[in-house]
Steps between C-alpha positions, in 0.01 A plus 500: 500500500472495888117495575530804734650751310287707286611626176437935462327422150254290696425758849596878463511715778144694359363140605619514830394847599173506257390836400145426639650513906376845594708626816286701653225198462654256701550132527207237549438313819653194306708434198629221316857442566743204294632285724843453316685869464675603220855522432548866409693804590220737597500815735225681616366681846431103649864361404719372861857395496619134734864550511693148492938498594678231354692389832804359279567809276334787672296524142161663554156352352190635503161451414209734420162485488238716351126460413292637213121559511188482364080399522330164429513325309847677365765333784731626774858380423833482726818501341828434653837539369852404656849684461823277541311179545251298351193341568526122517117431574178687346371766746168425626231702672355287786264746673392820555337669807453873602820678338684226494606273214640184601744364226790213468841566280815342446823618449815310450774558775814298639258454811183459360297408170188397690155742425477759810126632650515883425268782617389788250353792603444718178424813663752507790717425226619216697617095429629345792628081536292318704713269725536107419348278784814325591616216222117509413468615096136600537529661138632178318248255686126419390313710735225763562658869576281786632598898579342697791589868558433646843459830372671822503831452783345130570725329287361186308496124536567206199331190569600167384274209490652142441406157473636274750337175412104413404278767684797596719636883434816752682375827482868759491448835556755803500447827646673778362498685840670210676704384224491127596264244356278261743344183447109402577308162450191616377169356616317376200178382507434321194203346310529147438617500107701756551848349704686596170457848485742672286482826508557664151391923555572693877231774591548746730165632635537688799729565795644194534232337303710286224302282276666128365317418158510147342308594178389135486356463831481836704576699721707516850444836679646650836700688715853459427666732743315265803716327741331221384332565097175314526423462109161412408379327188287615237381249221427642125146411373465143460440528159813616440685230720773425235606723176405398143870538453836412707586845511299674751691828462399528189137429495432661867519797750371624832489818637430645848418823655353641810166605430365823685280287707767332683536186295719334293405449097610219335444481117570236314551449093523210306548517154463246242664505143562181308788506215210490306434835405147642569330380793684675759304631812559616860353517860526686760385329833442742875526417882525743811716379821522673803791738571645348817595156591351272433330643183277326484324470145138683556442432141519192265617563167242682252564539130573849475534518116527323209650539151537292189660662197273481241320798773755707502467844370768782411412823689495831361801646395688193509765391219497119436699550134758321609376275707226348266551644134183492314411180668105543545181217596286514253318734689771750391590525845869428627594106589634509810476118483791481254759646769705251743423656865691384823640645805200672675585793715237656727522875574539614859315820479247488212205259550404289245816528318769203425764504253622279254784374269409425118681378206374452165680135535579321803886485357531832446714758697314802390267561804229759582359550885125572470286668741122330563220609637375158638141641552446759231701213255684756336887579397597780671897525392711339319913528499759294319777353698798465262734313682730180362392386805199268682345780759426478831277770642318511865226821620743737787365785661847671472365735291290651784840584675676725220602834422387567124661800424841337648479235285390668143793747538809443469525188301801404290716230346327250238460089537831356389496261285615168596844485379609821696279339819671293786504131391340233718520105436188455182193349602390248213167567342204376668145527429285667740354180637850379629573867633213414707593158605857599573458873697402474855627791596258764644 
């Protein structure tokens, strides 16, 4: 079976649109959101139409895009669908800022096969091709990619970060409102250590604030909308110089926001689960930077919170059935230790809170996302992913910048399954630790 289409026996529509959203609640600040959408024929109040003319035959293809919502730890999906085409490349969410969903597709033409940069704009309804820098293929090349939206009527920028030799970078950057992409040399003022810094997660912060993560070194922050971007470097905690594993992504995350005292927040968690079921644990590491250039770091890195899993408790109301069936310590209480945990996600609008991905076997497919409390040490949520699939999900604040009601009405058509999908080229299998290795794109 192609690895991104997803079977109706496995995902219903009830699991897209749980019956838990309230619409006259609202979304959260932040939600989780996969990074690779499905391939599904889905309508609701979000879906937007590209329109694509076959210049040999004057055949019309289209492709639509829709997105279905819910709360952490349950997950925001996009799914996309093509008529009188197909898609030769998996779709792939790169970034999100504002109302704006920054995504890459590919669909076979006579004049192009290539993956295209496309902007979604769920409630504008909207889904618009981003220009290709002349015979630049930004989408197909190892490289960081970051979204800025200007706003209502400001338009939006995508930013492209790439690696011109050791320590040496082209920053690309289109704006929407000029339509033409420009080239800057960033200024880069790097730590010694750090001259091969590859960034592997973009953050925007604020304005033009975009923030260039390598998860095994740090951070590169600043203002990318300059004439001239002066980036400046910030290191993770020594102690964490290098990951226990190869796979950074999926042992790691950072997260920043703009605190209401006019500084930036950087947290950091590192979490550390050996094949070796039961001594899995997790940190979470905090630094303050000034707002402006040069931020500055006023702080150095504290230890914010720490968590090992034989501490964990399930809080009230909370169904772990499934995820660990009569499996209790002999202390009768449930053995979190037993569960394989990667992929660390820290929320952008509840403190203390970082999410997780657990499997009763490192092997398995059948996944669960599980909502900590880092400080309390408690399980908060719990939601099974049920996907033939390895997941890839990132924090977006999209879900600040949604109608609800627009979205819970209106919503029809069913996942297909994958024989009546569009076919694309099969992946072969791969374990999650080669996913890692192999996907750089962000």
């Amino acid at each position: 079976m192609d690895p991104i289409h997803v079977p109706s026996t496995e995902i219903s529509l009830g699991s897209m649109v749980p019956s838990g959203v309230d619409a006259a609640a609202g979304h959260p600040k932040s939600c989780l959101l996969a990074r690779k959408p499905l391939v599904a024929k889905y309508d609701n109040g979000t879906t937007a139409f590209y329109h694509i003319k076959d210049p040999d035959d004057s055949r019309e293809m289209s492709i639509q895009v829709s997105l279905s919502v819910s709360s952490p730890p349950l997950v925001y999906y996009v799914s996309v669908w093509s008529t009188g085409g197909c898609f030769t490349q998996e779709p792939f969410i790169h970034s999100t800022h504002g109302e704006l969903i920054l995504l890459s597709m590919a669909i076979r033409t006579p004049t192009c096969f290539f993956p295209e940069f496309y902007i979604y704009q769920p409630d504008a309804r909207s889904l618009d091709l981003v220009p290709q820098f002349m015979d630049e293929r930004f989408v197909s090349e190892p490289c960081a990619v970051g979204l800025l939206s200007h706003g209502d009527g400001g338009g939006y920028s995508v930013v492209v970060l790439t690696t011109e030799g050791e320590g040496e970078f082209k920053l690309c950057l289109f704006r929407s409102k000029m339509g033409t992409w420009t080239i800057k040399k960033p200024l880069l003022l790097l730590e010694d250590g750090a001259a091969d810094f590859m960034p592997n997660k973009v953050i925007t912060v604020d304005g033009g604030v975009l923030a260039f993560v390598d998860l095994s070194k740090g951070v590169l922050i600043g203002d990318v909308l300059q004439d001239i971007p002066e980036f400046h470097y910030i290191p993770l905690p020594s102690e964490f110089c290098q990951p226990w594993t190869s796979y950074p992504l999926q042992t790691r995350d950072v997260s920043i926001i703009k605190s209401c005292d006019n500084k930036f927040l950087i947290k950091f968690n590192e979490l550390f689960c050996p094949i070796t079921l039961g001594a899995w644990a997790a940190s979470t590491w905090i630094t303050t930077t000034e707002a402006s250039c040069p931020w500055n770091q006023l702080e150095v890195w504290d230890t914010h919170s720490t968590l090992e899993a034989r501490q964990l408790l399930s809080g009230g109301g909370v169904s772990i059935a499934e995820l660990l069936p009569e499996t209790l310590d002999i202390q009768c209480k449930p053995n979190f230790g037993l569960l394989f945990v990667d992929m660390p996600m820290v929320s952008l609008h509840e403190d203390n809170i970082v999410c997780f991905l657990a499997k009763h076997h490192y092997l398995e497919q059948q996944v669960w996302v599980i909502a900590v409390d880092m400080v309390t040490r408690k399980l908060l949520g719990v939601h099974p992913l049920q996907m033939e699939r390895f997941p890839r999900l990132f924090y977006s604040t999209i879900s600040s910048h949604l109608n609800t009601s627009a979205m819970a009405s209106g919503a029809k058509g069913d996942l297909e399954t994958a024989r009546n999908a569009p076919r694309v080229k099969s992946l072969p299998e791969q374990s999650a630790a080669s996913i890692h290795a192999v996907d750089r794109r962000l």
